[in-house]
VOPAGU-2260 file (C-alpha; in pm, 1 decimal, decimal comma):
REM VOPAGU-2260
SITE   aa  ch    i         X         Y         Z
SITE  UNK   A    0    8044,2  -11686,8   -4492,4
SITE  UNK   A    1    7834,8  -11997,3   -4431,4
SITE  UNK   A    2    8087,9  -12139,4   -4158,9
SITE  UNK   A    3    8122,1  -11807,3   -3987,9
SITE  UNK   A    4    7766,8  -11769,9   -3940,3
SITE  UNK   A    5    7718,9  -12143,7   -3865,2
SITE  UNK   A    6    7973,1  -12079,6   -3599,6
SITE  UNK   A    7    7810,4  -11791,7   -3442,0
SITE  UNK   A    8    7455,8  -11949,6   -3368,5
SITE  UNK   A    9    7650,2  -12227,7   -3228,6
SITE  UNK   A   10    7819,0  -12024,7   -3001,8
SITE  UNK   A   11    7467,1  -11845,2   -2913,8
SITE  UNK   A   12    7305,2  -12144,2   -2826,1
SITE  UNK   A   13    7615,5  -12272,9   -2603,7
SITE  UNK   A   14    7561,2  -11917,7   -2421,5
SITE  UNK   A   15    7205,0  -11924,4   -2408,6
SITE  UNK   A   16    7194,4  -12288,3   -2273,0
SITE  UNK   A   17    7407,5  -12222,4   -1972,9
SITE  UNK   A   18    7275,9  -12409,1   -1669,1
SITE  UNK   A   19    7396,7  -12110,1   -1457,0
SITE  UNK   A   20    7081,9  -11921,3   -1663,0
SITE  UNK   A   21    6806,9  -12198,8   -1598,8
SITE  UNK   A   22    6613,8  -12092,1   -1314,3
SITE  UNK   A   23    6506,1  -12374,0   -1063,0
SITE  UNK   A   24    6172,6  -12526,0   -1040,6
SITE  UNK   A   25    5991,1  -12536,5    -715,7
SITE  UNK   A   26    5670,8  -12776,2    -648,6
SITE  UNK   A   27    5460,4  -12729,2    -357,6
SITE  UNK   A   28    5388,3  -13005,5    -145,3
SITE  UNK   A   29    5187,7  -13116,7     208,4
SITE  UNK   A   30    5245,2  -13446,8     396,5
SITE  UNK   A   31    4861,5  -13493,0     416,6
SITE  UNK   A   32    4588,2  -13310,8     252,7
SITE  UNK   A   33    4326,4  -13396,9     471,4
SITE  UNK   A   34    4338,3  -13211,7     855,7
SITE  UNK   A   35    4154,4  -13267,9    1118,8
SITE  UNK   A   36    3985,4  -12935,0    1322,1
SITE  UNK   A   37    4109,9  -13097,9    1652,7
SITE  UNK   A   38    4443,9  -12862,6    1705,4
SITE  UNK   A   39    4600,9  -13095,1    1399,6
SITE  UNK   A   40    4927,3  -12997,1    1210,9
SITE  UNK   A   41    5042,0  -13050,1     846,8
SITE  UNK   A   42    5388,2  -12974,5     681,3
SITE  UNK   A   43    5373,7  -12732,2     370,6
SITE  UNK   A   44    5687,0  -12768,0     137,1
SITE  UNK   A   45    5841,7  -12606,2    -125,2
SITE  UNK   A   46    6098,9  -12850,0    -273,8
SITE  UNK   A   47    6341,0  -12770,3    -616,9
SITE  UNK   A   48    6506,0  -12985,2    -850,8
SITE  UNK   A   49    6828,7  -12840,5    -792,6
SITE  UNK   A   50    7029,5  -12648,6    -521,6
SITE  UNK   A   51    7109,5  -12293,1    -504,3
SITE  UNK   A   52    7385,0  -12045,9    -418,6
SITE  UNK   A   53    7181,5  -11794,4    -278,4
SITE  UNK   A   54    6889,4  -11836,9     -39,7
SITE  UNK   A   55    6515,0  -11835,8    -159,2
SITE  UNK   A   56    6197,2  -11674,8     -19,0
SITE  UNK   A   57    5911,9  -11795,1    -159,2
SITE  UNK   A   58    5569,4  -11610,9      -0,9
SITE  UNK   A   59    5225,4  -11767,3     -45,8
SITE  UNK   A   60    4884,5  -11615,3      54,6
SITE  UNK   A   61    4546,2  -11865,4     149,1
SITE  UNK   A   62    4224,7  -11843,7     -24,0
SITE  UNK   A   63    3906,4  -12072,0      -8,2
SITE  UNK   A   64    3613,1  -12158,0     271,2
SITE  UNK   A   65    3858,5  -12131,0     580,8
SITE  UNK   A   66    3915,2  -11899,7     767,6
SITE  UNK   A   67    4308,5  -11808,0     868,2
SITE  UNK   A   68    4331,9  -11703,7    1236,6
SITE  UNK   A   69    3967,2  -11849,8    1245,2
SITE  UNK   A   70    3999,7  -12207,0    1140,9
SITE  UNK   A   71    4361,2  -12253,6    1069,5
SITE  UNK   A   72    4707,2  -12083,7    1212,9
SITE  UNK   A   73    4997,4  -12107,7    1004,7
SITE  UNK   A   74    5397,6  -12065,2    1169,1
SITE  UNK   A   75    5471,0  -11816,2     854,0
SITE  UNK   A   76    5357,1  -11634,3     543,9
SITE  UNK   A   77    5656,4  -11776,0     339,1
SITE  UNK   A   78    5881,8  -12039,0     297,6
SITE  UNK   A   79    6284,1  -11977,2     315,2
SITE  UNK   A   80    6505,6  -12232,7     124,7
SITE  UNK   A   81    6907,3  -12164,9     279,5
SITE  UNK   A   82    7184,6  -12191,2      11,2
SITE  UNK   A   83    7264,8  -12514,2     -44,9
SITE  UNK   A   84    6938,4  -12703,6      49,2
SITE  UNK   A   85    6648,6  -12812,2    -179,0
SITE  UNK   A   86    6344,2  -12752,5      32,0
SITE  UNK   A   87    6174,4  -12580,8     290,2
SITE  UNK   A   88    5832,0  -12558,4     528,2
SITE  UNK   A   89    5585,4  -12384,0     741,2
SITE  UNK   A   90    5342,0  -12558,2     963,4
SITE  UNK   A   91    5004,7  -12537,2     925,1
SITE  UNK   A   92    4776,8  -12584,0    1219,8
SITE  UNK   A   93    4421,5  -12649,8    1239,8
SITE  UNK   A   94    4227,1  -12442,1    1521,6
SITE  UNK   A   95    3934,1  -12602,6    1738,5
SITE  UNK   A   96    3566,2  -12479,2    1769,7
SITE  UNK   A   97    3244,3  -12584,9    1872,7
SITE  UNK   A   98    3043,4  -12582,8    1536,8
SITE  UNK   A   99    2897,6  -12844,4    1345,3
SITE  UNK   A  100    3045,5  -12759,3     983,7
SITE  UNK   A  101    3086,4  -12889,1     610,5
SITE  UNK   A  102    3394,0  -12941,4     475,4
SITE  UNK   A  103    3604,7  -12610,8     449,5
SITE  UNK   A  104    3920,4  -12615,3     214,4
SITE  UNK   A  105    4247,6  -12380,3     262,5
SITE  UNK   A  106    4402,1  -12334,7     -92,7
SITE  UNK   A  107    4772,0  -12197,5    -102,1
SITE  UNK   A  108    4963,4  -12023,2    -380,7
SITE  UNK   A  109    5244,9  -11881,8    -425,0
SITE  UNK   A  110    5222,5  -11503,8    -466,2
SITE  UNK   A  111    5567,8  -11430,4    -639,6
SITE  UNK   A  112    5840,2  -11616,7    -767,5
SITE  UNK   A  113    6106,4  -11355,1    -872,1
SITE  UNK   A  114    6418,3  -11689,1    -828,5
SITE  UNK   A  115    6210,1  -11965,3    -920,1
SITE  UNK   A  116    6020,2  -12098,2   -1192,5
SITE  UNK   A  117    5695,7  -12258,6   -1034,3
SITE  UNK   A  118    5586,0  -12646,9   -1139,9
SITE  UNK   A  119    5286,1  -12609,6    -915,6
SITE  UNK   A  120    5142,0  -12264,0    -758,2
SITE  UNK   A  121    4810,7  -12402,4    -554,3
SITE  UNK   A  122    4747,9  -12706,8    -315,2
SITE  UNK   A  123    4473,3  -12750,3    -155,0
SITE  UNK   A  124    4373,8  -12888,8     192,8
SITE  UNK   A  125    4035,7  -13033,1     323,4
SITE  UNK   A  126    3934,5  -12896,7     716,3
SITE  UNK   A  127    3749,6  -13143,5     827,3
SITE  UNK   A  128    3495,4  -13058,6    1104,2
SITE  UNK   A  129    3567,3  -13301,1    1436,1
SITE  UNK   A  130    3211,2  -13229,2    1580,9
SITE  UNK   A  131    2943,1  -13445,2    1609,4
SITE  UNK   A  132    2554,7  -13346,4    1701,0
SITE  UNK   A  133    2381,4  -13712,8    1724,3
SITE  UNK   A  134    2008,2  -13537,7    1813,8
SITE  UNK   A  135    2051,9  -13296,0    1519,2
SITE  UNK   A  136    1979,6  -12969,0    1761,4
SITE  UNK   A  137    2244,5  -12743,4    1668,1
SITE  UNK   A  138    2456,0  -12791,2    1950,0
SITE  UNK   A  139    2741,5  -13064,8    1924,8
SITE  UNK   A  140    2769,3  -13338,3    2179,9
SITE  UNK   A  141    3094,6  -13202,3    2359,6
SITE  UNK   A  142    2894,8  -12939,9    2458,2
SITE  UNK   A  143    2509,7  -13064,0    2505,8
SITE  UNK   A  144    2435,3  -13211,7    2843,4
SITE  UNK   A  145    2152,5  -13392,7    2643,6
SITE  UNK   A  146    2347,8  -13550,8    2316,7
SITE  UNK   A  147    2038,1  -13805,5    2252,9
SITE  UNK   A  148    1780,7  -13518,1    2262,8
SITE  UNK   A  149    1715,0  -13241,8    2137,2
SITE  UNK   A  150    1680,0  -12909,2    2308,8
SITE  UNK   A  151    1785,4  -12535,3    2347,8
SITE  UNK   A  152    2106,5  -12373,6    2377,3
SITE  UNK   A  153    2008,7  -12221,6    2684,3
SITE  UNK   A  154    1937,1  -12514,6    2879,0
SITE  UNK   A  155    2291,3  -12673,6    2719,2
SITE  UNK   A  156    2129,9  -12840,3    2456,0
SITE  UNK   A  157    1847,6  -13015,2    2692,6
SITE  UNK   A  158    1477,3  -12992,6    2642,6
SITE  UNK   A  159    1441,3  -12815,2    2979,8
SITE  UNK   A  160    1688,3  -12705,2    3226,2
SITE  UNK   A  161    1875,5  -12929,9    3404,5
SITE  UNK   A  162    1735,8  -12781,8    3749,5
SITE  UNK   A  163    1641,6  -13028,4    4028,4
SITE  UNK   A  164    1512,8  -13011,5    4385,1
SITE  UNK   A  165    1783,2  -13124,7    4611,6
SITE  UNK   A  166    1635,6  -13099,0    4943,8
SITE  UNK   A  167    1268,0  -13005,4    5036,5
SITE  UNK   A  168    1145,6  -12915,7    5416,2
SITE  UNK   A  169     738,7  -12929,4    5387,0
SITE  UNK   A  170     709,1  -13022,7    5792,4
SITE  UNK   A  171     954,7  -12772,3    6020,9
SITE  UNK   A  172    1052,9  -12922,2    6359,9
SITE  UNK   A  173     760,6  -12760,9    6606,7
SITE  UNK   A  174    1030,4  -12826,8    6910,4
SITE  UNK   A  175    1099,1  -12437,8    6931,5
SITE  UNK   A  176    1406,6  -12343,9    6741,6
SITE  UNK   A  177    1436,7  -12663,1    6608,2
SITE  UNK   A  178    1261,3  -12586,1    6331,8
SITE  UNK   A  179    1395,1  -12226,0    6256,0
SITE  UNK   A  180    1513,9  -12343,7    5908,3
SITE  UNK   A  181    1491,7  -11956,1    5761,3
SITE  UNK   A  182    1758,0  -11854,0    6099,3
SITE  UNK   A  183    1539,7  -11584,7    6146,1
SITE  UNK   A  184    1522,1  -11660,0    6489,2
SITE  UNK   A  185    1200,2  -11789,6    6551,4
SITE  UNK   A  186     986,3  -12083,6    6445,2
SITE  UNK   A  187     669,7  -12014,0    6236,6
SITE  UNK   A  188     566,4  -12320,9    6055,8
SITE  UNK   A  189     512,0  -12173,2    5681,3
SITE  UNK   A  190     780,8  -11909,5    5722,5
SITE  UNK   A  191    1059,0  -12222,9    5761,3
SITE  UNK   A  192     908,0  -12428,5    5493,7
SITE  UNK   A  193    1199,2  -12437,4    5216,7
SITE  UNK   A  194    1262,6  -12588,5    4864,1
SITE  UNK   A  195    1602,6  -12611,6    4766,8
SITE  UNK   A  196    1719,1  -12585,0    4347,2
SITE  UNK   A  197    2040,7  -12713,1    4209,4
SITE  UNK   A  198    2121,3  -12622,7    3848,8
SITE  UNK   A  199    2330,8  -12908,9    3713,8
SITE  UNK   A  200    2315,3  -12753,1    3378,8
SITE  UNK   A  201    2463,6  -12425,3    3227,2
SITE  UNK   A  202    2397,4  -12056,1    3358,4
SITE  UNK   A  203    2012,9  -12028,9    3286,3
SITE  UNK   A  204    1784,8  -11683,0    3311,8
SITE  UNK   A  205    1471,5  -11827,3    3521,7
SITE  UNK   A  206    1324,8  -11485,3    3555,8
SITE  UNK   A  207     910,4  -11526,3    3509,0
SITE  UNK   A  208     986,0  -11896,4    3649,3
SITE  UNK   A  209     705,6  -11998,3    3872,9
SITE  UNK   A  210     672,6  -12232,0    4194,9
SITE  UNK   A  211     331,4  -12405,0    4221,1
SITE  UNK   A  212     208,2  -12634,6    4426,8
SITE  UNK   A  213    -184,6  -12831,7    4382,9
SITE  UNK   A  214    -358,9  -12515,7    4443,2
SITE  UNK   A  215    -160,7  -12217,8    4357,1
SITE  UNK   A  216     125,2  -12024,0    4217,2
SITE  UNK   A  217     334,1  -11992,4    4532,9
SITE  UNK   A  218     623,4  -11811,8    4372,1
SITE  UNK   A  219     755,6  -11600,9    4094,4
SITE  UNK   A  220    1123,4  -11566,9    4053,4
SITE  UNK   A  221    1177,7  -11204,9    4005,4
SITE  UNK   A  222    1368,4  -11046,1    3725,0
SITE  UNK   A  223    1749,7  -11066,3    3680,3
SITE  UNK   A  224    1726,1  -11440,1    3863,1
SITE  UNK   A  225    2011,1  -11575,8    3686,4
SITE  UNK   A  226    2117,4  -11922,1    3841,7
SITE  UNK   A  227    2497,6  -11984,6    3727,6
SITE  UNK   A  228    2601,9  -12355,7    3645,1
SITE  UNK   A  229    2624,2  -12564,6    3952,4
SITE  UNK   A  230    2438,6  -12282,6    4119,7
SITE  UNK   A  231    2198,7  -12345,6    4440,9
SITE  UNK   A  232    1883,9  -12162,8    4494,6
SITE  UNK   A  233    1681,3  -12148,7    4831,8
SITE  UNK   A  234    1302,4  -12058,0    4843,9
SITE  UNK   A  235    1182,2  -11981,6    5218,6
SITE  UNK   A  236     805,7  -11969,5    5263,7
SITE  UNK   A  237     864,4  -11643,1    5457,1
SITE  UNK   A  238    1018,7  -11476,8    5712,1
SITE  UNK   A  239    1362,5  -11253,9    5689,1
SITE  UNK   A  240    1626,0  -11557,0    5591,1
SITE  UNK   A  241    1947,2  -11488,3    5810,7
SITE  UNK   A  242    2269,3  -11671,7    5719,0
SITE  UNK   A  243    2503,2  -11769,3    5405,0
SITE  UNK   A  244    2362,0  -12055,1    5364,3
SITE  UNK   A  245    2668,5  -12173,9    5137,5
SITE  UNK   A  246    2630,6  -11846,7    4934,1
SITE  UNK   A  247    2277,9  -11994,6    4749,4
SITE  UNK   A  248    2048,3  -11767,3    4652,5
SITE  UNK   A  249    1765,6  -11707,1    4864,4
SITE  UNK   A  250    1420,5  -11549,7    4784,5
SITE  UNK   A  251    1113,5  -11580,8    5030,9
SITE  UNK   A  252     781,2  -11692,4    4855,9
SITE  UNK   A  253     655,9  -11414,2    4704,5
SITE  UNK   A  254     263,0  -11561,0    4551,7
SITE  UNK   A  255     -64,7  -11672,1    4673,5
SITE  UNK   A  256     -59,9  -11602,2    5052,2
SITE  UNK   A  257     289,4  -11526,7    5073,3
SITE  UNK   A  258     386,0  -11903,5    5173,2
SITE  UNK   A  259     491,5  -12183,5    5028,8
SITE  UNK   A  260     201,2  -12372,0    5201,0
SITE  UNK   A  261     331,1  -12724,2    5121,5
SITE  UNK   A  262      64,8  -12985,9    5300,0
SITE  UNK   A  263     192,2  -13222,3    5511,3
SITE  UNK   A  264     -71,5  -13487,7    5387,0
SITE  UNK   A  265      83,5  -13477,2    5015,2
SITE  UNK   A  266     124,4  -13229,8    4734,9
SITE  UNK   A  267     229,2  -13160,2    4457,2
SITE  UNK   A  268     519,9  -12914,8    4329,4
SITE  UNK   A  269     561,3  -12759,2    3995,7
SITE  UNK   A  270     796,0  -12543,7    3856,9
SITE  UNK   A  271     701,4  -12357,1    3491,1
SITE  UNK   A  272     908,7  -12148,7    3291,1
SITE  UNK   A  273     789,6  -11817,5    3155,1
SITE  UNK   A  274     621,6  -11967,9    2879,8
SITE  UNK   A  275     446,4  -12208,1    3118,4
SITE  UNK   A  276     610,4  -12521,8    3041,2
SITE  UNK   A  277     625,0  -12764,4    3321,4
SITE  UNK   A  278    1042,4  -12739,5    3406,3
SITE  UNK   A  279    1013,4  -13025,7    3717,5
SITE  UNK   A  280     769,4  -13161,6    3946,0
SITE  UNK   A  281     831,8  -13318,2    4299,3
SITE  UNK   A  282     565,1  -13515,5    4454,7
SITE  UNK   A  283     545,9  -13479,3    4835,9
SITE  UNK   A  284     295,9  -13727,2    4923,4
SITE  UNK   A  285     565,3  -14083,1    4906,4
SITE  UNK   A  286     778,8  -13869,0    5188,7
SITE  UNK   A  287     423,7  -13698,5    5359,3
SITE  UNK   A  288     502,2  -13880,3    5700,9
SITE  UNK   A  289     508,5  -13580,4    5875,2
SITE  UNK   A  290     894,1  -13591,2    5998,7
SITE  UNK   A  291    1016,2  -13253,7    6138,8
SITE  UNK   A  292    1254,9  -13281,4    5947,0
SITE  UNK   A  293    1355,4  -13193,4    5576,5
SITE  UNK   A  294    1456,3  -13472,9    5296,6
SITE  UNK   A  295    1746,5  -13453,9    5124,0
SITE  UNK   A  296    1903,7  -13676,3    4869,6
SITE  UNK   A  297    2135,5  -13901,7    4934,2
SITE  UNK   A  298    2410,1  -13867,8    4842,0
SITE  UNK   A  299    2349,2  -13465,6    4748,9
SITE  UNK   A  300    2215,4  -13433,0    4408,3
SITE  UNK   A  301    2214,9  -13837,3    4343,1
SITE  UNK   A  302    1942,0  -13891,0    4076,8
SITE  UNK   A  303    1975,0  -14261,7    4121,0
SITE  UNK   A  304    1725,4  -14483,9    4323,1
SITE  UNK   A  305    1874,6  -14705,7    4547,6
SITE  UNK   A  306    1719,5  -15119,9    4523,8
SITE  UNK   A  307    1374,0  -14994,0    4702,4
SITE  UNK   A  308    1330,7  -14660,7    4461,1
SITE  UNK   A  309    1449,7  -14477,7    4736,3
SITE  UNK   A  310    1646,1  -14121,7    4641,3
SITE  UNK   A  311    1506,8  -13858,2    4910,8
SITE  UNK   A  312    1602,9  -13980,8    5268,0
SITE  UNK   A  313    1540,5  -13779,5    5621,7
SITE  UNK   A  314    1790,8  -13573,5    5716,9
SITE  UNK   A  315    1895,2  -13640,7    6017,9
SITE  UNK   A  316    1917,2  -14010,4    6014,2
SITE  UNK   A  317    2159,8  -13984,2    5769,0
SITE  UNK   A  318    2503,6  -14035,4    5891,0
SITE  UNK   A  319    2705,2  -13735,8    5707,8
SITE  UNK   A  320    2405,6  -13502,0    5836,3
SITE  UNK   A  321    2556,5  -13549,7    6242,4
SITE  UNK   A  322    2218,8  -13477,9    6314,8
SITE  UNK   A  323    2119,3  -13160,5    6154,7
SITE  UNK   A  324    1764,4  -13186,2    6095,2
SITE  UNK   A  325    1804,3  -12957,0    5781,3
SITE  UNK   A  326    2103,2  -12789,1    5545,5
SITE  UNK   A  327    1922,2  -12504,6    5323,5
SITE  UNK   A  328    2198,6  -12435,0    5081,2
SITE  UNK   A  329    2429,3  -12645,9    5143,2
SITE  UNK   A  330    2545,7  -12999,7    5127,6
SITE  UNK   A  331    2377,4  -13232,8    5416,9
SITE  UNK   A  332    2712,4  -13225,6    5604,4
SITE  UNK   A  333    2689,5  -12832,1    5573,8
SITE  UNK   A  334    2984,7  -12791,7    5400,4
SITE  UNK   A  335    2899,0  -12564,6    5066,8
SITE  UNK   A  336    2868,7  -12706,6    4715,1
SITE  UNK   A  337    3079,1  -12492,7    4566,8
């Protein structure tokens, strides 16, 4: 009886230990657990120790701080091994924003493993943010037009907007329609008077924004002023403004005796935003040589002095300007800025 039964467990254990009835074992890999937020891409892998006859699906679902679709795009929800091979792989790919972030981690597992027995179920990978903010305001540099100071979304991460006078005409030509800057058809000497804004920065609200110069508030932008990025703005002193003027925006003074009132013999020009906060100031009296003409910078919008400190230049005596004496709203060649 002894032998019989000896020879029955052995044949159990001969059954039982059939390598056709040992499942495979998958481990999970990645080719780099660290991935960068800038449009990166790492390999996820399910390797086994052994082939099989049959092909494998092996699903997986993502947990932790990121965010899939959000932070991280992946080129399928499960991995396929084909008959025959010992691994497979999805791509994972890291998505780009604009935020300054910690550390965010994706951690994979595998949902269900019907076909496989499982070495390792979860891997995790570190997002690492690509962003930097060197003045600390919230905004990171790629998109600050100030990175080394700190400022206010809405003025693109400057401390004020990025708003500049381009061209100024304090002194209209008295030579008839010379100096009928407004192309209203008629000279008047405080109705052609004309500042002109360039926004370098982003699209800024300056409604409430006001135009001073050393003795009043000349001007109050009204409400729904919105001047877009790269966006010019004309201020006549008066008058009914008659042209397209390179599709600026034009308003006509609008404060203290209806005029801009700039004095030949030097003043001063503020602009404030709503709050009150000095935006810009322009200081007429260096150019106050009474020239019929307006000054512009040269070139448009340069913000750099040439060797004698020199930025605003008369119009016409510059070379691109063929003579124009002024170019409200446009580039000193007339040509539009945008």
């Amino acid at each position: 009886m002894k032998a019989k039964f000896y020879s029955i467990l052995c044949l159990f254990f001969l059954i039982s230990c059939d390598t056709e009835d040992i499942l495979p074992a998958v481990t999970l890999f990645v080719d780099n657990t660290q991935l960068s937020e800038d449009n990166e891409t790492v390999e996820l892998m399910a390797v086994l120790n052994s082939t099989v006859d049959n092909d494998i699906v092996i699903p997986f679902s993502f947990s932790g701080t990121a965010e899939e679709s959000v932070d991280f795009s992946v080129s399928a929800n499960q991995i396929q091994i084909s008959a025959g091979n010992l691994q497979g792989s999805v791509l994972i790919t890291s998505i780009q924003d604009n935020e300054t972030e910690d550390v965010e981690q994706i951690t994979i597992s595998i949902v269900r493993a019907n076909d496989v027995m499982v070495l390792s179920s979860d891997i995790t990978i570190d997002l690492l943010d690509d962003d930097s903010d060197s003045d600390g305001d919230g905004i990171v540099d790629a998109e600050d037009d100030c990175p080394e100071e700190a400022g206010y979304p809405e003025y693109n991460g400057c401390p004020q907007p990025l708003i500049i006078i381009n061209e100024v005409l304090y002194d209209p030509s008295n030579q008839g329609l010379d100096g009928d800057a407004n192309g209203d058809g008629e000279y008047a000497q405080d109705d052609d008077e004309f500042l002109e804004f360039y926004n370098m920065g982003g699209q800024i609200d300056i409604s409430g924004y006001t135009i001073s110069d050393a003795a009043a508030i000349r001007h109050t932008f009204p409400s729904g002023t919105i001047l877009p990025e790269n966006g010019v703005l004309v201020v006549f002193g008066g008058g009914t403004p008659t042209g397209s003027f390179g599709g600026a925006i034009i308003q006509v003074a609008n404060g203290f005796e209806d005029r801009l009132n700039m004095n030949n013999a030097g003043d001063m020009v503020t602009m404030r935003d709503s709050n009150g906060n000095e935006i810009l100031t322009f200081d007429i009296e260096p150019l106050a040589n009474n020239p019929n003409e307006s000054y512009t910078r040269y070139p448009d919008l340069n913000q750099v002095p040439n060797e004698n400190g020199d930025i605003f230049f008369q119009h016409a005596g510059i070379p691109e300007a063929d003579g124009r004496l002024f170019s409200p709203g446009t580039k000193l060649d007339g040509t539009n800025f945008n």
